[in-house]
N, C-alpha and C positions, 0 to 999 in steps of 0.2 A: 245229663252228662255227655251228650251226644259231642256238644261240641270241644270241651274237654280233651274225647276221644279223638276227635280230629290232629288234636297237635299233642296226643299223647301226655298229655298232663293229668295231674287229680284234681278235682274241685278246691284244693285247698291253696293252687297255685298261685305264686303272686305274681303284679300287671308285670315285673321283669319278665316274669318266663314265660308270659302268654304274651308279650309281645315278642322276644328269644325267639319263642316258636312258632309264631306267627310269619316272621319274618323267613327264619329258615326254609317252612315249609312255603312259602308265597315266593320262592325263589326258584322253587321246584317246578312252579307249575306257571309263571308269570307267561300270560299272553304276548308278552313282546322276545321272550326266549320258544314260544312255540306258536307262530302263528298258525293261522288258520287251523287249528287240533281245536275241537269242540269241546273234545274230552277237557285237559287242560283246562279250558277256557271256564266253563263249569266249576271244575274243583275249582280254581282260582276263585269265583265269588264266591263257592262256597264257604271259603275260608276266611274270605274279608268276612262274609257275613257274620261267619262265628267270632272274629276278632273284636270285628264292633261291640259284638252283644256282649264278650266277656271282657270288655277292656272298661267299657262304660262300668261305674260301680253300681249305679243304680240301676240297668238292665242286666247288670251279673245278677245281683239279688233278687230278679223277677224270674229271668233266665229269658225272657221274651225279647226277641228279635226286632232287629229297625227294621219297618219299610220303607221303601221310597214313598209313597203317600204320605207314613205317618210323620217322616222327615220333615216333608214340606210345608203340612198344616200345621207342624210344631214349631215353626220356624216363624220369626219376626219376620224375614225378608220376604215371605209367601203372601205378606199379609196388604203390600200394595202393590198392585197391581202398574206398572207401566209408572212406575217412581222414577226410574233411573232418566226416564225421558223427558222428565216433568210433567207428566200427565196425572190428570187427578186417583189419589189414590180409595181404596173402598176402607182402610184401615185409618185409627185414627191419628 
């Protein structure tokens, strides 16, 4: 419920109000309203992260978070290598 707590919701919140509050709060702390603040800059992905994780419905129901690695291995577009070039791809 950690990230729930972030945008002050209950678990039982729907995608309007965790996106609502997502938004609000991502406005709060947005890097282009506080440059160079670390602080800031931190909470702000802290917040996408949690957004991701509870907007998706299938990683609300896990509760487990995206990474950047596991994005890109899940990803068709990951999957050839120097495609856009026309270069041979490793995928089929």
């Amino acid at each position: 419920t950690a990230f729930y707590d972030l945008f002050d919701l209950s678990p039982d919140a729907t995608s309007a109000q965790i996106k609502r509050a997502y938004y609000k709060r991502a406005r709060e702390c947005h890097p282009d309203k506080h440059p160079n603040d670390a602080v800031k800059e931190a909470e702000f992905k802290k917040l996408s992260q949690a957004y991701q994780t509870l907007f998706d419905e299938e990683r609300r129901a896990t509760g487990r978070p995206t990474s950047a690695a596991s994005r890109v291995s899940g990803s068709k577009a990951g999957s050839r290598v120097g495609s856009a070039r026309g270069e041979i791809g490793i995928g089929p």
